[in-house]
Structure formats: structure tokens, C-alpha cells
N, C-alpha and C positions, 0 to 999 in steps of 0.2 A: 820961412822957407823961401828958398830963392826961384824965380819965375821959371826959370829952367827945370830946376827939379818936381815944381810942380807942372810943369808942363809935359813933362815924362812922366810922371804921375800918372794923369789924367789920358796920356797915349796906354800906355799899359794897361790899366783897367779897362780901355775901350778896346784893347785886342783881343782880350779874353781869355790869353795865356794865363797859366796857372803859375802863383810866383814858388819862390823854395819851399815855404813852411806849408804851404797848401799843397804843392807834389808829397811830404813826407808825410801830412795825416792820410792825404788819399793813398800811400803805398800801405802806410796802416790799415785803415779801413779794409780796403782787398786782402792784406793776410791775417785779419782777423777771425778764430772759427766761429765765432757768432757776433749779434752785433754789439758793439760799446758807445762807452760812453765819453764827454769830450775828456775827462777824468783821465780815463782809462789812458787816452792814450796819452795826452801830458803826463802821467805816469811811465807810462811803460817806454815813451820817447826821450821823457825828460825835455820837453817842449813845452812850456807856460804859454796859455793861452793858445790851445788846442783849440778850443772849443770857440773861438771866435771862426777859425780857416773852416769851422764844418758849415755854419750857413752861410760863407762864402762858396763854396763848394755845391751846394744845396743850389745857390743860384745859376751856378755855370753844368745845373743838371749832371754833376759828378757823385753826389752825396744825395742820400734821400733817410728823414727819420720812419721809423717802424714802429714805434711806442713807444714806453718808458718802462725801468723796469730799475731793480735796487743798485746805484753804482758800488762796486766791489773796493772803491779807494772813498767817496767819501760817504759812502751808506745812506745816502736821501735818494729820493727816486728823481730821476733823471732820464733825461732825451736818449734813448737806443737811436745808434748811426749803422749805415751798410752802405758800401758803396753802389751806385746804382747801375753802372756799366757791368758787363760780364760775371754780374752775380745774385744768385737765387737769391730771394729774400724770404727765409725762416716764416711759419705761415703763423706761429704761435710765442711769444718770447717766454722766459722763465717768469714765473708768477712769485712774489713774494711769500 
């Protein structure tokens, strides 16, 4: 990597701006009717590697996990996500 582009690198992650693939889980998240999994929305986005942008997300206090529960794409139990701005968080998830 050339010193430039790391050096823009490392401005960007110090801005705190949200980059592309992390605005499209987080618009996920929000219209999601209950909460998923990082599956789910790689699935439903067609976005590989969902599930890294949600505890990026988690740190910039946009995402927050609520439990785990059965993901419906790869059937193991996994991290339930909600966005955590402008939205009630479910007080119970589906139970197995």
C-alpha cells in the first residue's frame, strides 16, 4: 500500500464517517422488522462479509447486539443485530 493511501486510510477511520458497505448494513438494520443476523443481511443484500461492518458499526454506537437466536440462512445460532439510533429494541427474541 502506498503511503498516501494509507495515510487516507488512517484520516478516515479517525473521522468517524461511516464508509459505503457500513451505511448499507446500517440502512438494513433500520428496516429490518426484528432483529438479524450478519447472514441475514449478506443474504438479503448480497453483500459478503456483512458481518464484519456490524461490530464496526457497534463501535461508532450505530449497531448494538440483543442476543442470539437461530439464523434463518445458516441455521447455527448467531449474534441478533438492531440498529441502535431511532429504534426500540424487542424486549424478548424468538427462542428456538
Amino acid at each position: 500500500m502506498q503511503e498516501t493511501s494509507a495515510e487516507a486510510f488512517r484520516e478516515y477511520r479517525e473521522s468517524g464517517e461511516l464508509g459505503e458497505a457500513q451505511r448499507a448494513v446500517l440502512r438494513a438494520l433500520r428496516s429490518a422488522p426484528r432483529p438479524v443476523t450478519g447472514a441475514e443481511i449478506a443474504e438479503h443484500m448480497n453483500l459478503k462479509g456483512a458481518w464484519k461492518r456490524l461490530s464496526e458499526l457497534e463501535r461508532h454506537g450505530k449497531a448494538e447486539k440483543v442476543g442470539t437466536r437461530r439464523c434463518s440462512i445458516s441455521g447455527k445460532k448467531a449474534s441478533a443485530w438492531v440498529a441502535s439510533e431511532g429504534r426500540r429494541v424487542p424486549s424478548v427474541l424468538a427462542r428456538d
